[in-house]
N, C-alpha and C positions, 0 to 999 in steps of 0.2 A: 663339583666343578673346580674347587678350588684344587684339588688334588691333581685334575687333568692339567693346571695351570703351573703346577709345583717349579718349574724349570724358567718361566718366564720372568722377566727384570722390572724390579721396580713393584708397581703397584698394580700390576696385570697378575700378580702371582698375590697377594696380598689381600685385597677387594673383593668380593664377589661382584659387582658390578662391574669392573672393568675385568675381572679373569673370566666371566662369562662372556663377554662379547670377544677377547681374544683366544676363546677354544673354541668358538664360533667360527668366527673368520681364520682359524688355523683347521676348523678339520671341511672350511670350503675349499680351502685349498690344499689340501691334502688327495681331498678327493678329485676337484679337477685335473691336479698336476698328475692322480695315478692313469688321467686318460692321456694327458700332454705326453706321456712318458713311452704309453705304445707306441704314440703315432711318431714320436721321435726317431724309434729304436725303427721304424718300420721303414722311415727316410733314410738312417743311416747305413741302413740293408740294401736300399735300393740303390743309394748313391756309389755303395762297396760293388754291388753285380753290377753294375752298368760300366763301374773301371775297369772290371775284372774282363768283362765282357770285348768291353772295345779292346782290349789289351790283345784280345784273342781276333780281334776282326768282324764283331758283330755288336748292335746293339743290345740295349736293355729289353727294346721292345722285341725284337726279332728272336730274342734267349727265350723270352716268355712265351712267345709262340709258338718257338720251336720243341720246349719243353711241354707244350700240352698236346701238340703234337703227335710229342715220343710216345707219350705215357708219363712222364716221369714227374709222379705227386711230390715233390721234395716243396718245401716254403722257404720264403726267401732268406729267415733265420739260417738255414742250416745251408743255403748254396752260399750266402755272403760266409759263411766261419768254413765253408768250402776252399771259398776263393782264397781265404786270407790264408788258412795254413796248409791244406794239400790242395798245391795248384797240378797238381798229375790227374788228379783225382775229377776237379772242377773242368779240366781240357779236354776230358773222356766226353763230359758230360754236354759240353759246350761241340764235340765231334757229333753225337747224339743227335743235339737237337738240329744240326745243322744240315745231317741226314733226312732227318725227319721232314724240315722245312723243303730239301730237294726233291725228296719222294710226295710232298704236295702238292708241289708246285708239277710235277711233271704230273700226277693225277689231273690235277687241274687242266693242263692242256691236254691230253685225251679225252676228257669230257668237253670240251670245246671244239 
């Protein structure tokens, strides 16, 4: 225990009683903050497509749609690092789905 505490100040690093309760409470959060960490990275993905999105003329929600639509399995890691460095690439993509949603939508009214 004491070894996992080696780096800690004071009497947390010194004590086994107190370097046990603080490798304690450092690996409960260690481990909450590795779940804090997806769900961060997963907002800052969604916040990135949904600017990149309106930029282009369409929502977050309407890109999502239209991209399951197409077909196109891609997750939102790799359309946000789309967005950010080939925007040629992401406006293909964002053509795609927008197709897709028009080929719906007019299925849709033939079956009605």
């Amino acid at each position: 225990m004491l070894k996992k505490a080696k780096g800690y100040r004071g009497r947390r690093s010194k004590l086994f009683r107190y370097a046990k309760d603080a490798v304690m409470k450092a690996q409960y959060w260690a481990y909450r903050d590795r779940k804090t960490r997806k769900r961060t990275f997963r907002y800052l993905w969604i916040q990135r497509l949904n600017a990149a999105a309106r930029a282009n003329g369409m929502t977050y929600s309407r890109l999502a749609e239209g991209l399951k639509a197409a077909g196109i399995g891609l997750d939102r890691k790799i359309l946000a690092d789309l967005a950010v460095t080939d925007e040629a690439a992401f406006k293909s993509i964002i053509d795609q789905a927008k197709s897709a949603l028009e080929d719906k939508a007019k299925s849709k009214k033939k079956a009605a």
